[in-house]
C-alpha positions as CSV (number, residue, x, y, z in Angstrom):
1,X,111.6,99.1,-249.6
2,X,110.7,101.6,-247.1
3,X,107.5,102.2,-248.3
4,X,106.5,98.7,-248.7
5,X,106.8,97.7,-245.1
6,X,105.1,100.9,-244.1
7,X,101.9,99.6,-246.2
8,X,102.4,96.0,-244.4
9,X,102.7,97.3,-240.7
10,X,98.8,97.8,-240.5
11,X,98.2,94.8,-242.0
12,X,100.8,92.5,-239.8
13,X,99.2,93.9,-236.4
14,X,96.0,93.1,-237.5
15,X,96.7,89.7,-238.5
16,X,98.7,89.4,-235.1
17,X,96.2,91.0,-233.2
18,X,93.4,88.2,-234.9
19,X,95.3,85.2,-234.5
20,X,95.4,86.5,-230.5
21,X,92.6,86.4,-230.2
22,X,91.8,83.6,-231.9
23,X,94.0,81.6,-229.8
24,X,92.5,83.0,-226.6
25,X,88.7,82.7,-227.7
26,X,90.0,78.8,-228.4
27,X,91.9,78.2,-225.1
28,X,88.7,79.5,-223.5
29,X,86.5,77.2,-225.3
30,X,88.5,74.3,-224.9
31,X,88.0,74.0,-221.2
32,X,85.7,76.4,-218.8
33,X,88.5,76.2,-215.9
34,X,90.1,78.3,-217.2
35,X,88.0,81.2,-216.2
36,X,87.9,79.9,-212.8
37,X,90.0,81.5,-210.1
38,X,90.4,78.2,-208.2
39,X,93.8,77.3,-207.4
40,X,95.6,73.8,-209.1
41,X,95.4,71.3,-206.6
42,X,97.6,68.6,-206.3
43,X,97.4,66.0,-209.1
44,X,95.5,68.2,-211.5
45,X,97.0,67.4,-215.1
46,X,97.0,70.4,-217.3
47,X,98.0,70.9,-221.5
48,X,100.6,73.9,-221.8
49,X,101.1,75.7,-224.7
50,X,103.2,78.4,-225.4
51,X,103.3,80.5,-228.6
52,X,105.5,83.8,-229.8
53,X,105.3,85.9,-232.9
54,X,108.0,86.2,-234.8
55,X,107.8,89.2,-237.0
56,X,110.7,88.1,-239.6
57,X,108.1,84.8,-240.6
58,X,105.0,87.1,-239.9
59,X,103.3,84.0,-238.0
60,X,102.9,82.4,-234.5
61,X,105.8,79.7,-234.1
62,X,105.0,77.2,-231.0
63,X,107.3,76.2,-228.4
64,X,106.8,72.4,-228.6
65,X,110.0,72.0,-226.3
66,X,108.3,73.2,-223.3
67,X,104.6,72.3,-223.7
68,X,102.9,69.3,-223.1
69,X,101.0,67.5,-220.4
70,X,101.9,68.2,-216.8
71,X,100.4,67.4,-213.5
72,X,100.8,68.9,-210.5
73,X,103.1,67.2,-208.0
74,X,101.9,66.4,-204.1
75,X,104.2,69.2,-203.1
76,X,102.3,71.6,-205.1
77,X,104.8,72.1,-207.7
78,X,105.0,71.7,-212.1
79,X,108.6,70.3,-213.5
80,X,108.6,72.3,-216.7
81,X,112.2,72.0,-219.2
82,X,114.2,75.2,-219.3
83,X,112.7,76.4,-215.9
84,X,113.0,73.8,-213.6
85,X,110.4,73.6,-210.9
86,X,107.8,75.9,-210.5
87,X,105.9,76.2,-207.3
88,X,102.1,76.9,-208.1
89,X,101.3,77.5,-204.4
90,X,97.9,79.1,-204.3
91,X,98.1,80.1,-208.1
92,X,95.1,79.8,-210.9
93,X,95.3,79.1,-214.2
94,X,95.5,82.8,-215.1
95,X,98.4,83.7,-212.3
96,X,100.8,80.5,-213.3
97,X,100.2,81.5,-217.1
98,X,101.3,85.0,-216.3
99,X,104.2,83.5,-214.3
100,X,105.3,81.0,-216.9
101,X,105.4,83.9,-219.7
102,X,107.3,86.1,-217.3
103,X,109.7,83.9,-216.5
104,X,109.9,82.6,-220.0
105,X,110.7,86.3,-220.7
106,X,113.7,86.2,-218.2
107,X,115.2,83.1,-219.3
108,X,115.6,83.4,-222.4
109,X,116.0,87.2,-222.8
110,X,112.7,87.8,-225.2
111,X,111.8,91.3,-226.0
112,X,108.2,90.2,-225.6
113,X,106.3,88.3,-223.3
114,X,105.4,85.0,-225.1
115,X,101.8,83.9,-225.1
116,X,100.9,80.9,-222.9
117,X,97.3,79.5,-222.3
118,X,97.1,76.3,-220.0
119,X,94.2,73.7,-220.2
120,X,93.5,71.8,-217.1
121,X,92.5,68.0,-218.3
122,X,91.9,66.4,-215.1
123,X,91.1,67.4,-211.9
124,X,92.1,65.2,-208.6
125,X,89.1,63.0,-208.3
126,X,86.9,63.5,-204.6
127,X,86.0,60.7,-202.6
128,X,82.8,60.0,-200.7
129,X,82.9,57.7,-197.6
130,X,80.8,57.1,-194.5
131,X,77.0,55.9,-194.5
132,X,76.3,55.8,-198.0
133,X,75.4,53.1,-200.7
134,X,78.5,53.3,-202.9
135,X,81.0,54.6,-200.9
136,X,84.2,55.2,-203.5
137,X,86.3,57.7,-205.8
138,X,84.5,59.9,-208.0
139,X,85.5,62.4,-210.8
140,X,85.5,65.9,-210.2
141,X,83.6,68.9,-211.7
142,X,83.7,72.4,-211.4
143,X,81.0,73.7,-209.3
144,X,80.7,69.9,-207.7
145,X,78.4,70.6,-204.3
146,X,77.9,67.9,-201.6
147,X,74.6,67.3,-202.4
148,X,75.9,66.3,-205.9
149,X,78.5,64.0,-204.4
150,X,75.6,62.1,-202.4
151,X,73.9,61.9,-205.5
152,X,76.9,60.0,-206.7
153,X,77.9,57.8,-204.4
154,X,74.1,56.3,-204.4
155,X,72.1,58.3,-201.5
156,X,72.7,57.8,-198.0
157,X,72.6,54.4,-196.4
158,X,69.1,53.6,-195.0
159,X,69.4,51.8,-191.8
160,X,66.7,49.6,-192.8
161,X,68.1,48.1,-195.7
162,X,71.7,47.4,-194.4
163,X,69.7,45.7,-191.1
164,X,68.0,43.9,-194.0
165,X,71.0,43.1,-195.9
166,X,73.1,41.7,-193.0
167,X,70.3,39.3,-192.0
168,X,70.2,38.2,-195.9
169,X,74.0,38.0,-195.6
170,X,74.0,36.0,-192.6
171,X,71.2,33.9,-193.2
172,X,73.2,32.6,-196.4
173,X,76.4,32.0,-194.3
174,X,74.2,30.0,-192.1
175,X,72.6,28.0,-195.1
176,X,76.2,27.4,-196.9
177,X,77.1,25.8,-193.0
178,X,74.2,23.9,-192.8
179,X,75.2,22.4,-196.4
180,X,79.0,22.1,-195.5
181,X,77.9,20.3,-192.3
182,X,76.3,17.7,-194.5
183,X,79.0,17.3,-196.1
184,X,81.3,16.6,-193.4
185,X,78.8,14.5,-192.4
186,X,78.3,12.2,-195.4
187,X,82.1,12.3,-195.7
188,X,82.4,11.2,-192.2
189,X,80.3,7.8,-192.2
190,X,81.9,6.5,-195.6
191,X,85.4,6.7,-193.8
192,X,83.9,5.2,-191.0
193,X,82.3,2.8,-193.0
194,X,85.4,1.8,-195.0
195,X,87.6,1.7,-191.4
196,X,85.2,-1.0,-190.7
197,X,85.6,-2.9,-193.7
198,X,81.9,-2.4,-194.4
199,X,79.7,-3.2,-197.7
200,X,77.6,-0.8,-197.3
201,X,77.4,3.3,-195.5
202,X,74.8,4.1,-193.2
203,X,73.9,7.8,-193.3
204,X,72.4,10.0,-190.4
205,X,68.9,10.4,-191.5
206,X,68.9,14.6,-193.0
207,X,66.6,17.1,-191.8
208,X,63.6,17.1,-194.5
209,X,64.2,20.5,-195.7
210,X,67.7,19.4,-197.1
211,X,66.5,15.6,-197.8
212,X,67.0,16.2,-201.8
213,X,70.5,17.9,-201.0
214,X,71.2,15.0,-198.7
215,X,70.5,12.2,-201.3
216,X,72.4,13.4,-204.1
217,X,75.6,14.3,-200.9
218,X,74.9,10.5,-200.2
219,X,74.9,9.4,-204.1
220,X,78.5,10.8,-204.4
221,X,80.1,9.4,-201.1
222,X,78.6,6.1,-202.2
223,X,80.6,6.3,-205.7
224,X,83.8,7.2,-204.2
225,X,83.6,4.2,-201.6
226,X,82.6,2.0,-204.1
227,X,85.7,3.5,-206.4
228,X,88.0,3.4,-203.2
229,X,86.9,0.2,-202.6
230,X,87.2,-1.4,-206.2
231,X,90.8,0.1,-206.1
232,X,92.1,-1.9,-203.1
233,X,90.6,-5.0,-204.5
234,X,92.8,-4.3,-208.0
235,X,96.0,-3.4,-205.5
236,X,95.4,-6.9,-204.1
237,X,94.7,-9.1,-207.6
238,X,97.8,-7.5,-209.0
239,X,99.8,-8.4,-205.5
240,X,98.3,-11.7,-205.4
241,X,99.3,-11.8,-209.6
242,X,102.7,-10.9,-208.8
243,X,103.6,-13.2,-206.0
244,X,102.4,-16.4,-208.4
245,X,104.4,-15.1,-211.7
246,X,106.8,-14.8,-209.2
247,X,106.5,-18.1,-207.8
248,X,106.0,-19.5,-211.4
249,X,109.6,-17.9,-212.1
250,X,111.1,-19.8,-209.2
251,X,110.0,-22.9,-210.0
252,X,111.1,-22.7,-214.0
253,X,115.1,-21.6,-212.4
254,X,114.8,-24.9,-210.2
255,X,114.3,-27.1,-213.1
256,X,116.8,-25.1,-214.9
257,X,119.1,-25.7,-212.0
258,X,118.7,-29.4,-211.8
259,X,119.6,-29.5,-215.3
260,X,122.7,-27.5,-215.1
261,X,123.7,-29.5,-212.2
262,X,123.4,-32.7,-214.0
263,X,125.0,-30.9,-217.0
264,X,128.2,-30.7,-214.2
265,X,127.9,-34.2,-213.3
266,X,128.3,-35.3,-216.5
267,X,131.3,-33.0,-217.5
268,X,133.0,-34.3,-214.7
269,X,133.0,-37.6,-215.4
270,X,133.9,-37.2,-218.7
271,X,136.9,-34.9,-217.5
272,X,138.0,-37.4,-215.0
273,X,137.8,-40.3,-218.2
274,X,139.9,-38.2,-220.1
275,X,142.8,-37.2,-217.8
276,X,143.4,-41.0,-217.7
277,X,144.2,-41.3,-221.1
278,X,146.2,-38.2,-221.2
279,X,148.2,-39.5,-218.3
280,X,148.7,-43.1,-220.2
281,X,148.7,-41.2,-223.7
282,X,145.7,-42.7,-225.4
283,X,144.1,-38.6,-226.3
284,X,145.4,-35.0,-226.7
285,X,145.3,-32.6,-224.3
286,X,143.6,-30.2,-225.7
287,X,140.3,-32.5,-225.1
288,X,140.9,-32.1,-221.5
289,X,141.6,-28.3,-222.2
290,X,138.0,-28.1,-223.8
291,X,136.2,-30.1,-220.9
292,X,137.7,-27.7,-218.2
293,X,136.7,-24.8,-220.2
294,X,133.1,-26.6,-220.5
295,X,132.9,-27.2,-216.6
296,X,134.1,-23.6,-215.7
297,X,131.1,-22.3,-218.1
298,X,128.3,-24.4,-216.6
299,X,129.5,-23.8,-213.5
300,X,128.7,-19.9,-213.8
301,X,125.8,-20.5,-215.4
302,X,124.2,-22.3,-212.2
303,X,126.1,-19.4,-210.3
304,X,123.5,-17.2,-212.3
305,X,120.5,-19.5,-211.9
306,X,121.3,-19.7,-207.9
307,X,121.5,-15.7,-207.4
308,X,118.2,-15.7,-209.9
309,X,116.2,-17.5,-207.7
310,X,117.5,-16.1,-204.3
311,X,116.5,-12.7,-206.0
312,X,113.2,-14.2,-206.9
313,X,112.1,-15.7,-203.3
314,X,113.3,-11.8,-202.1
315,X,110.5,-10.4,-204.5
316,X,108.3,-12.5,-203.4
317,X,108.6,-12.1,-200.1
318,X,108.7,-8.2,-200.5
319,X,105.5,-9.0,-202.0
320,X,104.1,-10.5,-199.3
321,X,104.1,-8.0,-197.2
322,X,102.9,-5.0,-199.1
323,X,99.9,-7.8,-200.1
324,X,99.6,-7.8,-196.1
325,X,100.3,-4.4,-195.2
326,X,98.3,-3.1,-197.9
327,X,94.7,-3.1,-195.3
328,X,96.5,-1.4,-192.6
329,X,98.0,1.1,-194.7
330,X,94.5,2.2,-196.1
331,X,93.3,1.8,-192.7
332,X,95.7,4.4,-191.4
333,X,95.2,6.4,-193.9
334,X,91.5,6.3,-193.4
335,X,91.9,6.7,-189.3
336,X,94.1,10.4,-190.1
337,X,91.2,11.3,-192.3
338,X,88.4,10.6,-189.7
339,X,90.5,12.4,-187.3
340,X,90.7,15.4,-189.6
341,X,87.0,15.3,-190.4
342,X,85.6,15.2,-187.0
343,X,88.0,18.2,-186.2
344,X,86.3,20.3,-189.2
345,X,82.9,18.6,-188.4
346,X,82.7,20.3,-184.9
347,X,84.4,23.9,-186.2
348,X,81.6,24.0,-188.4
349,X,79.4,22.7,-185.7
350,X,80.9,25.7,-183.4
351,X,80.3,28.3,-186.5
352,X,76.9,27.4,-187.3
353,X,75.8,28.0,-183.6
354,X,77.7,31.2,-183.4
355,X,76.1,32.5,-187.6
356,X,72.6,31.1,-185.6
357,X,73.2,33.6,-182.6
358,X,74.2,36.7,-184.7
359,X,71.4,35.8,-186.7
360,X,69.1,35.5,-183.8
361,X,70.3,39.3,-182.8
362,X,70.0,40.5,-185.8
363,X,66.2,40.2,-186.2
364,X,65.7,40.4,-182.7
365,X,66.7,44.0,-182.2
366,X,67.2,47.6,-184.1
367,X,64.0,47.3,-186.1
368,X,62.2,50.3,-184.6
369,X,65.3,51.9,-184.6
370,X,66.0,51.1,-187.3
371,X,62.7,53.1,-188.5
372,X,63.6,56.3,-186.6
373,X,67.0,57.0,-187.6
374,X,65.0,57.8,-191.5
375,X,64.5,60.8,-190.6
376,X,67.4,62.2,-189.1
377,X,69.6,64.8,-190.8
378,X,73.0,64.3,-192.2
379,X,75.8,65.6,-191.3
380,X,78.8,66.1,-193.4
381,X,82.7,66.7,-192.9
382,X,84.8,67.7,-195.5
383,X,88.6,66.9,-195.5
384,X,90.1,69.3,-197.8
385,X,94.5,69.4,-197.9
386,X,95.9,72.8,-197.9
387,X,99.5,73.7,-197.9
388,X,100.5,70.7,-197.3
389,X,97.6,70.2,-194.3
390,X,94.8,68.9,-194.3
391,X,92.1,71.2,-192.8
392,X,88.3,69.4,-191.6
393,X,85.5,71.6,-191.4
394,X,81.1,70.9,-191.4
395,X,79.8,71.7,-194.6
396,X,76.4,71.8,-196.1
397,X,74.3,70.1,-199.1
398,X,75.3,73.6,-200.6
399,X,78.7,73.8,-200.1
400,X,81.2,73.8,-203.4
401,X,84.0,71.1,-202.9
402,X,87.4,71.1,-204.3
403,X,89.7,68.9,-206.5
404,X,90.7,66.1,-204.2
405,X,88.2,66.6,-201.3
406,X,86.9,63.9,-198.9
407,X,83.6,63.8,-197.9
408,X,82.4,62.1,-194.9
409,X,79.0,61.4,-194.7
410,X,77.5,60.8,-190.8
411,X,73.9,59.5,-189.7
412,X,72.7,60.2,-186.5
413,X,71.6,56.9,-185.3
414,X,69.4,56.7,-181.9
415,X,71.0,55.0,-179.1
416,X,68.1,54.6,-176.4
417,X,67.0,51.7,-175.0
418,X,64.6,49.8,-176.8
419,X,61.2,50.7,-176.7
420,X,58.3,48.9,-175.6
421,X,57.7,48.2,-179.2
422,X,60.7,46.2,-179.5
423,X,60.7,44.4,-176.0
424,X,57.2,42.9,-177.3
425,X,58.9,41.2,-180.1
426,X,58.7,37.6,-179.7
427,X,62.0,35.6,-179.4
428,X,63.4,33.8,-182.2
429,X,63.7,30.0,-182.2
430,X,65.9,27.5,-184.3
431,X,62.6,26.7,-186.6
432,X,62.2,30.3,-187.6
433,X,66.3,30.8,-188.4
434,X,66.1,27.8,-190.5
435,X,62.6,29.5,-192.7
436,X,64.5,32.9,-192.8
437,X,67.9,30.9,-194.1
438,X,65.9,29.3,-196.7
């Protein structure tokens, strides 16, 4: 036995030795960070793996319980099982590996240090902010410069084109007023028109640009005050309906009740005939019995028809007046809406000057500024957290940045008075807004 496992020694710590570095040479591959010194920065999610030999299987056995996917918490610390929290401060990969295995050792009372290897997945993404084109959140790399991160976040913002794209931006807020106000507009004389008790609207002639846009406005107000109008008109036929059924009703109960009221004529009579005879004994009593009963019955039955027809003349006065309340209420309703129209009529009026005079400013001035401010250098400040503080400082296209760094991006812009240049430029009028909105 003795000399069996003296033979297999060699052997064992070569095959341990191999699958070392097997597993190093893969941990390396798997991810270049880990031969880079830089500390873990907050919110960096890393793969740990832990693996010890055991020399009674002759193989690597992995600690499943314990690794995983981590990230590193705001307070710069990793939540690992068996050990709690583990502060990683200004550690690298290599130093928190080191740490991990040593306290690993500790914990559990190993003989041997097991092997750990850590793989960082994600870094803390950087953000780029200030005059560029796509100000935002982008992903990190290692080796990331500023230059780079203005490459990614579109090149810096050319005075030019954001003068440009303001006017184009304004100039569309000033054509979507000019439409609205048409709108109100046409809106406004068909409530007018139907306050009135007009056949017909009368439009404010439209400015020729907008004359096609105008018609078909004009087009739709005309349906809906023909459909407003053809509505009423049913409201009132089926009124007018009602009160004659109504009326029709009334008159059938009448007849009715002249009939039950000679119907109790007639049983009296005979009732008064027959309590003669009783009294002298010509008949039976029960026929007077029947007669009474008779009486009481048609008696309640022109109870019934009387309360019908009070009921009836009730509806149709009800009737009556919604037939003639039913103009004034529309024309209420119509006078609120005029009211509320005029008001958003002249806030529109108030925001189309107001879009006319920032427009008016905006292609007035800053041009040949505007031109100078190209050339100026950038300047760029980099916000980078460090112990819990978070440290400014100037950096250069050159400069490296770090997992989670903000990057400000600054233009110089020229604030002298205009130059002679731009005092020559001639002063916008209404006309030329309108060509630039279009």
């Amino acid at each position: 036995m003795y000399m069996n496992l003296s033979h297999r020694v060699p052997h064992l710590l070569f095959r341990a030795t191999s699958v070392i570095n097997a597993l190093v040479f893969l941990a390396g591959a798997a991810s270049p960070a880990l031969a880079d010194s830089a500390p873990l920065a907050p919110q960096t999610k890393i793969r740990l793996t832990v693996v010890q030999w055991m020399p009674s299987k002759g193989q690597f056995e992995r600690w499943d319980a314990i690794g995983g996917e981590y990230t590193v918490s705001d307070a710069g610390e990793v939540s690992l099982p068996f050990l709690g929290s583990l502060p990683v401060g200004n550690l690298d990969s290599a130093s928190l590996t080191s740490e991990i295995g040593k306290r690993l050792q500790a914990k559990m009372g190993l003989a041997q240090t097991p092997a750990v290897t850590i793989d960082v997945l994600d870094y803390p993404a950087i953000y780029v902010v200030g005059d560029v084109m796509a100000p935002g959140e982008y992903k990190f790399h290692s080796g990331l410069s500023v230059l780079q991160s203005l490459a990614m976040s579109g090149g810096p913002l050319r005075a030019a084109a954001q003068q440009q794209t303001e006017t184009i931006k304004l100039a569309g807020e000033l054509r979507e007023i000019d439409h609205s106000l048409l709108r109100s507009s046409a809106k406004l004389a068909r409530l007018q028109a139907e306050m009135a008790g007009a056949k017909e609207i009368v439009f404010d002639p439209p400015p020729a640009a907008d004359r096609q846009y105008a018609e078909s406005i004009h087009q739709e107000e005309r349906v809906i005050f023909q459909a407003r109008a053809n509505a009423l008109a049913k409201q009132s036929v089926a009124l007018v309906e009602l009160r004659n059924l109504l009326n029709a009703e009334i008159d059938t109960l009448e007849e009715k009740l002249k009939g039950s009221d000679d119907n109790i004529q007639s049983v009296e009579e005979q009732l008064t005939s027959v309590k003669t005879l009783v009294q002298k004994g010509l008949t039976i009593t029960s026929r007077q019995m029947d007669l009474e009963r008779l009486l009481t019955n048609y008696r309640s039955d022109r109870l019934d028809l009387v309360t019908a027809i009070m009921r009836g003349r009730q509806a149709i006065n009800e009737t009556t007046r919604n037939l003639e309340g039913l103009s004034d209420t529309r024309r209420s309703e119509v006078a609120s809406e005029v009211q509320a129209e005029k008001a958003t009529l002249d806030q529109l009026k108030l925001k189309r000057d107001t879009t006319q005079q920032l427009l008016l400013g905006e292609l007035s001035t800053g041009i040949n500024v505007n031109n100078r401010d190209e050339e100026l250098p950038l300047t760029f400040i980099v916000s980078r957290r460090d112990k819990g503080q978070v440290n400014q400082f100037q950096a250069s296209e050159t400069t490296e940045l770090a997992p989670g760094d903000v990057v400000r991006v600054t233009k110089p812009r020229i604030t002298d008075a205009p130059s002679e240049d731009g005092a020559a430029l001639p002063v916008q009028t209404e006309a030329n807004i309108r060509q630039v909105s279009r």
